[in-house]
C-alpha positions in Angstrom: 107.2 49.6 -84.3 106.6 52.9 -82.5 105.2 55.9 -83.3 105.2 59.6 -82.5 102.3 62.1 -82.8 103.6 65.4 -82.6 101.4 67.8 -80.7 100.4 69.3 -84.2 98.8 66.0 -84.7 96.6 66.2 -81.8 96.0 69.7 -83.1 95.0 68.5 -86.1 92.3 66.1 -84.4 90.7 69.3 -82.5 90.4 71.2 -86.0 89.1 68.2 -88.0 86.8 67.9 -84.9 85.4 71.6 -84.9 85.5 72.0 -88.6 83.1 69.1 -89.1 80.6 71.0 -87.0 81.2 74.3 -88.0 81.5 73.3 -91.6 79.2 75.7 -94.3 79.7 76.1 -98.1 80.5 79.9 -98.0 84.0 79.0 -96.3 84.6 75.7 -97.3 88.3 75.7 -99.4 89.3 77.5 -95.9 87.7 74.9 -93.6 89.3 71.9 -94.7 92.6 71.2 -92.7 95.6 70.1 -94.1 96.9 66.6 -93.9 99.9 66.2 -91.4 103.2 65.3 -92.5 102.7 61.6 -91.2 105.0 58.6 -91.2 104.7 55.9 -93.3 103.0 53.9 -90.7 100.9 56.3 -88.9 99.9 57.0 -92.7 99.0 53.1 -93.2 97.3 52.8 -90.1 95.0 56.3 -90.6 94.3 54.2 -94.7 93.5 51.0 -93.2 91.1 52.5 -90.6 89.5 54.7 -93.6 89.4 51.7 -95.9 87.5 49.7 -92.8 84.9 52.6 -92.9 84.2 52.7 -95.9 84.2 48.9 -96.6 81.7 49.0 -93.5 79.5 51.4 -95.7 79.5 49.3 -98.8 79.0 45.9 -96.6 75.7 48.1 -95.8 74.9 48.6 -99.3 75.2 45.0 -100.0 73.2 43.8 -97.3 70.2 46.4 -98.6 70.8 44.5 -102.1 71.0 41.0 -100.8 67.6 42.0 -98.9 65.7 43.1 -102.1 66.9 40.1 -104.0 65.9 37.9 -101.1 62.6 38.9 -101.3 61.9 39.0 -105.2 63.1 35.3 -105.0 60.7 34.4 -102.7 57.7 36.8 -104.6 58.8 34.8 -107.6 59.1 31.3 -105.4 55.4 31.9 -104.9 54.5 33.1 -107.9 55.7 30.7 -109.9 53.9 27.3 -107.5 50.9 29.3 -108.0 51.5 29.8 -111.8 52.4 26.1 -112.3 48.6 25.7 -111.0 47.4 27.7 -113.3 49.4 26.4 -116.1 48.1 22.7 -114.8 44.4 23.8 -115.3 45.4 25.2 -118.8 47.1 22.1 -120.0 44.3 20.0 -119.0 41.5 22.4 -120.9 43.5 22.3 -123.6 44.1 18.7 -124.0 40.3 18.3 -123.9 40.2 20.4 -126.8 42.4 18.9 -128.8 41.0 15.1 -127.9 37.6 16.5 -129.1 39.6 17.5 -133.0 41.2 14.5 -132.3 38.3 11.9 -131.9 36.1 14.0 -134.2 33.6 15.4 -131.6 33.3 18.6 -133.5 33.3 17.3 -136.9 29.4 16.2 -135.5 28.2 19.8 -135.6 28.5 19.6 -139.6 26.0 17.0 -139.1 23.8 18.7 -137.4 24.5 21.8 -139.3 22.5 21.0 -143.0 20.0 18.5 -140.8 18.3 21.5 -139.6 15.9 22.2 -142.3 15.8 25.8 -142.3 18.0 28.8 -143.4 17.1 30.5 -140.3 18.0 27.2 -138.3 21.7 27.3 -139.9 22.2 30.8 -139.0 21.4 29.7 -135.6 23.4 26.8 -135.3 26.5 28.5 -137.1 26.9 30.8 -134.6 26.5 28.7 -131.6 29.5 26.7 -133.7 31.6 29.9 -133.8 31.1 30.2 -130.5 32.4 26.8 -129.7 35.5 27.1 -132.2 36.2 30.6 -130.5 36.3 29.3 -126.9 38.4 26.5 -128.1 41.1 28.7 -129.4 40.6 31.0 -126.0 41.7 27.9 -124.5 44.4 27.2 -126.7 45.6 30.7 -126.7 45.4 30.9 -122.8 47.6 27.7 -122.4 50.0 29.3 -124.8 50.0 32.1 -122.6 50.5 30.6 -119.2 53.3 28.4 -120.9 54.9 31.6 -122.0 54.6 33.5 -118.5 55.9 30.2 -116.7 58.9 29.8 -118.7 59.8 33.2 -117.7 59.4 33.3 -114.4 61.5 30.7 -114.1 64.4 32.2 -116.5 64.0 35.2 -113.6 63.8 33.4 -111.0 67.0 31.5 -112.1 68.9 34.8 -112.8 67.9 36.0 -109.4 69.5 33.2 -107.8 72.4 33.9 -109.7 72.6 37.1 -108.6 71.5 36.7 -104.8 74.2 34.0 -104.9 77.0 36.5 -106.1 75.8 38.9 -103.7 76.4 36.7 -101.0 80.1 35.9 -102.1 80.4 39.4 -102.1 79.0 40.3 -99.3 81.6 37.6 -97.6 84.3 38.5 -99.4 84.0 42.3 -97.6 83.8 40.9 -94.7 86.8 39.2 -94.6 88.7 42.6 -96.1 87.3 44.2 -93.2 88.6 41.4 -91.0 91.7 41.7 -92.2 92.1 45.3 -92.2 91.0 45.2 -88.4 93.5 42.9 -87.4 96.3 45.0 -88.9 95.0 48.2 -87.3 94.8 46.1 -83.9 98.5 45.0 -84.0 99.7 48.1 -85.6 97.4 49.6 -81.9 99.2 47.3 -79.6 102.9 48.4 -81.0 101.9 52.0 -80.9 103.5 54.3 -78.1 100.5 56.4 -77.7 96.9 54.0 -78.8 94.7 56.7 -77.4 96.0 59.4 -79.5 96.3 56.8 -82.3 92.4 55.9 -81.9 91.7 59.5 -81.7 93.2 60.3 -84.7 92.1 57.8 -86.3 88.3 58.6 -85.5 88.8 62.4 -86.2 90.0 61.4 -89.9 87.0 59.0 -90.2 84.7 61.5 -89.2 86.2 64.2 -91.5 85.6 62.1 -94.4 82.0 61.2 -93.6 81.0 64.7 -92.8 83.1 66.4 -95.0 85.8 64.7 -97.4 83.0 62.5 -99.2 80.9 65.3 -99.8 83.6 67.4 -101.6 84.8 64.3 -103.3 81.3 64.2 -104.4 80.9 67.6 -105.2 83.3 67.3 -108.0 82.4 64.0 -109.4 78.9 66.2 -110.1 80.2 68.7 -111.6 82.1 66.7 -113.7 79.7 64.3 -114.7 77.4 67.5 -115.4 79.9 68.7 -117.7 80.5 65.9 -119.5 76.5 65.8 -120.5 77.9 68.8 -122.5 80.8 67.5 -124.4 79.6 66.8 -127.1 78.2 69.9 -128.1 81.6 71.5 -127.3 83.4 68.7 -129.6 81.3 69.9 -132.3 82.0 73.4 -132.2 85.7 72.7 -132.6 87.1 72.8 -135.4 89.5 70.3 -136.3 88.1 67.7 -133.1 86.2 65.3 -135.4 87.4 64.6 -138.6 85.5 62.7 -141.0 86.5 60.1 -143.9 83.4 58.1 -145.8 81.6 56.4 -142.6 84.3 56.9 -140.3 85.2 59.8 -138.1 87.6 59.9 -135.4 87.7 62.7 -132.5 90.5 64.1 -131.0 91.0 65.5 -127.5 94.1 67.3 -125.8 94.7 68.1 -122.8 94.7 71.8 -122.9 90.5 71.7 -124.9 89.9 68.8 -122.0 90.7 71.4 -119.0 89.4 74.5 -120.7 86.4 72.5 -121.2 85.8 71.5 -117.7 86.9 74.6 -115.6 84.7 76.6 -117.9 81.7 74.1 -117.9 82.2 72.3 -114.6 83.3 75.7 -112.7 86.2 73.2 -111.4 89.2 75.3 -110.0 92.1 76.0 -112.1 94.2 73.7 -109.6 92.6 71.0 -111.0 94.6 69.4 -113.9 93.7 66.5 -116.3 96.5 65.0 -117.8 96.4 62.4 -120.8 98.8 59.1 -120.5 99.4 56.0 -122.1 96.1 54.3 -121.1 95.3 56.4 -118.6 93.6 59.7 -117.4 94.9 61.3 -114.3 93.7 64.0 -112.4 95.0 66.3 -109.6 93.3 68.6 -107.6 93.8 71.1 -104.8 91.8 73.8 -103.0 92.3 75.2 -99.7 93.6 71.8 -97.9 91.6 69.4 -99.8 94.2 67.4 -102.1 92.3 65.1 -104.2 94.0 62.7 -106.8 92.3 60.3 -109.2 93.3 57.9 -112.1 91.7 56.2 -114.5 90.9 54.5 -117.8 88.5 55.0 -120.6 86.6 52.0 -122.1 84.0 51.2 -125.2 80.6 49.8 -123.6 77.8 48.8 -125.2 75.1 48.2 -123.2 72.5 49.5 -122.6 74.0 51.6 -124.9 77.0 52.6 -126.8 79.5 54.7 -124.7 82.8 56.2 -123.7 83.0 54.8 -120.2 85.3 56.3 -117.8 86.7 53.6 -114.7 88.0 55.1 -111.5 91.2 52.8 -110.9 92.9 54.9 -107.9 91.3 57.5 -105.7 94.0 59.1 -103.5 92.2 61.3 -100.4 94.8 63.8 -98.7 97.2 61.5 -99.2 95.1 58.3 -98.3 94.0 55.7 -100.9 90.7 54.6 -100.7 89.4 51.6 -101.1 88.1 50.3 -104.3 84.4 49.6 -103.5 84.5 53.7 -103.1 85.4 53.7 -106.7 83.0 51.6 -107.9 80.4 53.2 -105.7 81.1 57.1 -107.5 81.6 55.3 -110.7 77.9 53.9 -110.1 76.6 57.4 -108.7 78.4 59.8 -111.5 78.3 59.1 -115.3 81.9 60.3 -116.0 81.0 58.9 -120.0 79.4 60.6 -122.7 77.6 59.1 -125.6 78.8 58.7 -129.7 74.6 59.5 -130.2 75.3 63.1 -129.3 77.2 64.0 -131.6 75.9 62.1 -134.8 72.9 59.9 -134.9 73.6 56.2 -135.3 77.4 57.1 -134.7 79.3 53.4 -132.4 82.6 54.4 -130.8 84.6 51.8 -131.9 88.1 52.3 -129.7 89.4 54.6 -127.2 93.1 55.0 -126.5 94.8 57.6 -124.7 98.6 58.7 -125.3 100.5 61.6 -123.2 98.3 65.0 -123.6 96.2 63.0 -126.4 92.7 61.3 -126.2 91.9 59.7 -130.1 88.4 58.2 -130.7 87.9 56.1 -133.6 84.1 55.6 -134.3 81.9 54.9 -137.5 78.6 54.5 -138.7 76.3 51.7 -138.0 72.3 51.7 -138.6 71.9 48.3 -136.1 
C-alpha cells in the first residue's frame, strides 16, 4: 500500500514541532494544532507508533517496579536466614525450659523454699524464684515471638514472589506488544511512498504527545478527579438525588446535574459533554484543536474501601486510540470515584448501573 502526505502534512509536522517549544499556558487552546485529515493507514501507522511510545513508557514503569520488588525479596531472603537463627536459639531456650517443668527441676525450689528456717530467708528465696519463673516465661514469650515474626516473613516473602513473578510476565508480555507493533510500523515503512516524511511525522506526533498532549490529557483527568472529591456534598444539596426508604437509599444522577456539576466545579469547558449509556459513561471534549474522547464504566469496589470506581475502557487522542496501559496508568494517577462515606456514615454502595442520560445507585446501611 502507498501513501500520500499532502504538503499540509509536512506543515503540520513544522507546527507540532514549534508549538512544542513555544508552548505556554496563557495560549494553549490556540497552540494545539489540529489533526490532519489522514487516511486510514497513515492513521494506523501514526496509532501504532503512539501506542509503541507509550508502551515504551509503561515497559519503564515496570522495570522500576520489578526493581523494587527484586530487592525487598532479597532484604526479606536475608532477613528471613537470619531470623531462622534467631528463631533456632529461641526454640532451643525454650525447650530447656520446658524439660526443666518437665523433669521437675523447679518443683526443687519448694524444697528449698520452707527449709530455710527464717521468714526473712523466704522472702529472699521467693523472689529469686520469681525471678526464675519470670525469665522462663521471657523465654517462652520470646520464642512465641520469633515464631510469629518468622511465619510472616515468609507469608511476605511468598506474596512478593508472587508478585515479582507477575511482574515479569508483564513485563514480557509488553515487550512482545511492542514487538509486534514495531514490525507493523516497519512493513507498513517499507510500502510507504515517502518513509522519511512518514518517520517525520511520525516523531512530530510522538513528541507532541509527550510535551504537550499527555499534559492536557492530564490536566483534565485533575480537574476531574478534584471535582469529584466534591460530589457528594453537591448530591446532597439536591433535592430529589437521594431518596431514602428504611435502610436503603438510592441516588440518582442525570446527565444535565453531572455536566453542570463538573463545568461549574472542575472549570472544564462547556465543549465537554458527559453522556450516560447503557453501562457506560462517555465523554467528549474539544478546545482549540485538542479533541479528546473517553469511555468508560462505573464499578462497586471494596477495598481498601467501599467505592464508586470509575474504569477508563477507551481513550481516543485527536483521533488516535491509545493504548490501554495509558488507561490504566491515569486510572492509577486520578481517582475518577467518590465514596458512599461522604455522604452518610456507614452507608455501602451496593450496585451501579448506568442507562441513557441516567446514573442510579442503590446503596444501604451496614455498621461492618
Amino acid at each position: 500500500m502507498r501513501y500520500i502526505y499532502p504538503v499540509k502534512i509536512v506543515c503540520f509536522c513544522l507546527t507540532l514541532a514549534l508549538t512544542s517549544q513555544l508552548w505556554s499556558s496563557s495560549v494553549r487552546a490556540q497552540s494545539v494544532p489540529a489533526p490532519p485529515q489522514l487516511d486510514e493507514a497513515t492513521r494506523q501507522l501514526l496509532e501504532n507508533s503512539l501506542s509503541v511510545n507509550e508502551l515504551d513508557q509503561e515497559i519503564k514503569r515496570i522495570a522500576d517496579q520489578q526493581h523494587v520488588a527484586q530487592t525487598k525479596y532479597t532484604t526479606l531472603e536475608k532477613s528471613l536466614v537470619q531470623q531462622e537463627k534467631l528463631l533456632s536459639q529461641a526454640r532451643h531456650q525454650a525447650d530447656s525450659v520446658l524439660v526443666s517443668y518437665y523433669t521437675g527441676e523447679r518443683d526443687d525450689f519448694w524444697a528449698l523454699f520452707f527449709s530455710t528456717g527464717s521468714l526473712s530467708g523466704m522472702i529472699a528465696f521467693y523472689d529469686y524464684y520469681r525471678m526464675i519463673i519470670d525469665h522462663d516465661q521471657l523465654l517462652l514469650n520470646d520464642y512465641q515471638e520469633q515464631y510469629t515474626y518468622l511465619t510472616q516473613q515468609r507469608n511476605e516473602l511468598y506474596t512478593t514472589a508472587t508478585e515479582l513473578g507477575e511482574i515479569t510476565t508483564n513485563l514480557s508480555n509488553q515487550r512482545t506488544r511492542v514487538a509486534s507493533l514495531q514490525q507493523s510500523i516497519h512493513q507498513n515503512l517499507a510500502t510507504s511512498s515517502d518513509p522519511e516524511i512518514a518517520r517525520q511525522l511520525m516523531n512530530e506526533m510522538n513528541e507532541y504527545w509527550n510535551n504537550i498532549g499527555l499534559y492536557e490529557v492530564k490536566r483534565y483527568f485533575k480537574a476531574i478527579a478534584l471535582s469529584m472529591q466534591q460530589f457528594p456534598d453537591y448530591l446532597k444539596s439536591q433535592p430529589g438525588a437521594i431518596q431514602i426508604r428504611g435502610t436503603h437509599y438510592t441516588i440518582s444522577i442525570d446527565e444535565q446535574q453531572l455536566n453542570q456539576f463538573l463545568h461549574i466545579q472542575g472549570q472544564l469547558p462547556e465543549s465537554f459533554q458527559f453522556k450516560f449509556a447503557q453501562d457506560q459513561l462517555s465523554v467528549h471534549g474539544k478546545e482549540g484543536n485538542l479533541d479528546l474522547d473517553i469511555t468508560g464504566h462505573y464499578e462497586i469496589v471494596d477495598q481498601p474501601q467501599n467505592a464508586i470506581q470509575f474504569y477508563v475502557d477507551k481513550l481516543v487522542f485527536n483521533g488516535l486510540q491509545l493504548p490501554d496501559t495509558t488507561c490504566r496508568m491515569l486510572e492509577n494517577e486520578f481517582d475518577l470515584g467518590f465514596y458512599p462515606q461522604q455522604i452518610v456514615s456507614y452507608l455501602k454502595a451496593t450496585s451501579v448501573t448506568t442507562e441513557p442520560q441516567l446514573m442510579k445507585i442503590e446503596l444501604e446501611l451496614s455498621l461492618n
